[in-house]
N, C-alpha and C positions, 0 to 999 in steps of 0.2 A: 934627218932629211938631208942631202946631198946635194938639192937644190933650190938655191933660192931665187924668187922670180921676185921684178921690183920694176917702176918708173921714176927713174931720178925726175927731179925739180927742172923745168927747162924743156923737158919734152912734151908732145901732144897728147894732151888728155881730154877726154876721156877718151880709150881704147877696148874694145873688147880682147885684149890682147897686154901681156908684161913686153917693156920694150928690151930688157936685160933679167936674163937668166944667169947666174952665176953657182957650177956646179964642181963639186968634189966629188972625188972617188976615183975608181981603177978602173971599172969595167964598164966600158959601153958598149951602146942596145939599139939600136938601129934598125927599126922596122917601116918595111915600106910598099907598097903597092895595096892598103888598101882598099876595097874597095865595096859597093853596096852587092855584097853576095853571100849566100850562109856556108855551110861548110862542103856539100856538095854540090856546089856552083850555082844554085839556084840564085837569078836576079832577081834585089829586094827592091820596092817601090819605085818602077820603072815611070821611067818622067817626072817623078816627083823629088826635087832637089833637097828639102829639106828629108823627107828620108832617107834618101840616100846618105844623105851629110850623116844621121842619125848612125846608118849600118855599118859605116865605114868607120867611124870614130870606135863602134862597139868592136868590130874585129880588129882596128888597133890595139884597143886594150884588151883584148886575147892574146895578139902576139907579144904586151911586154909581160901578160901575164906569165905566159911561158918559158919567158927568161930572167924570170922574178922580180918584174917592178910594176911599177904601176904608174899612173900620170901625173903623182910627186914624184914622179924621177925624171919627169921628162922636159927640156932641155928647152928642145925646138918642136913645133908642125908646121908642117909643112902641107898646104892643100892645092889641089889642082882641080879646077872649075875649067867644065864645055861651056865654052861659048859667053863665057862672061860681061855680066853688063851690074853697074851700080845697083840698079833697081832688083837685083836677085839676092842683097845682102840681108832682107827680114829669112826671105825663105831661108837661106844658108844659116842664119844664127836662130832661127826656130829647130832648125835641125841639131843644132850643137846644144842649144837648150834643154829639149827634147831629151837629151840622153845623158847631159851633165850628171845628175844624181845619180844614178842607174851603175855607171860606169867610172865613176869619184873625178872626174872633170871639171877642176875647180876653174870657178871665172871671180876674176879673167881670167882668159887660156895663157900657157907660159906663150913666151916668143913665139909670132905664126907668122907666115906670109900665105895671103892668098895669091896665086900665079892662074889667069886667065889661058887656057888654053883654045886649040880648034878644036880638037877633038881627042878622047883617049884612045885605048887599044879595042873596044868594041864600041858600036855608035850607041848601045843605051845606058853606056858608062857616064854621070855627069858627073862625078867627085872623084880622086884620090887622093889617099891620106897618106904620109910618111910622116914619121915621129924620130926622135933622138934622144934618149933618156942618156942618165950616167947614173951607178952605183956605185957604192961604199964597198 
């Protein structure tokens, strides 16, 4: 494995989240915009945040699937929430629950930052997801 995720002694715990990811390898994997949609555009579980969280995480791991890794490889996520408020973190980690196994989405998640935004690029977009893996 190529990456290791960890929380030193000293930092906030518990997190749903590794605060330090430490990665080797040559080639990195960078994938990003996704979002709750399937392959021919169709939008999945409109209004409902933890689906979405669920379909976006699953089509990230389609796109490292296709440049051969997987979410042991991955570095960083990176997530972007409409309209963000505290009170929406069950929905949001139901939805990452939701698809953990499914998708090998080990939790904690490596290094994530949630970023609250106003709005994304369509108004029934509530989540996107960017990843960062590195390979061997």
């Amino acid at each position: 494995m190529s990456v290791h995720g960890f929380t030193p002694s000293g930092m906030t715990q518990p997190t749903p989240y590794h605060h330090v990811a430490v990665g080797t390898g040559t080639r990195h994997v960078h994938v990003s915009g996704q979002i709750a949609r399937t392959a021919d555009g169709t939008p999945v579980a409109p209004g409902d945040l933890a689906g979405q969280v669920a379909q976006a995480l699953r089509n990230t791991a389609t796109g490292l699937a296709g440049a051969g890794a997987t979410f042991d490889d991955v570095l960083r996520l990176t997530f972007y929430v409409t309209q963000w408020a505290p009170e929406k973190i069950d929905a949001f980690m139901a939805g990452v629950e939701k698809v953990a196994g499914e998708i090998g989405l080990s939790l904690p998640l490596p290094p994530a930052s949630l970023i609250g935004v106003d709005y994304l690029f369509e108004p029934d977009v509530l989540v996107e997801v960017e990843a960062t893996a590195i390979l061997d």
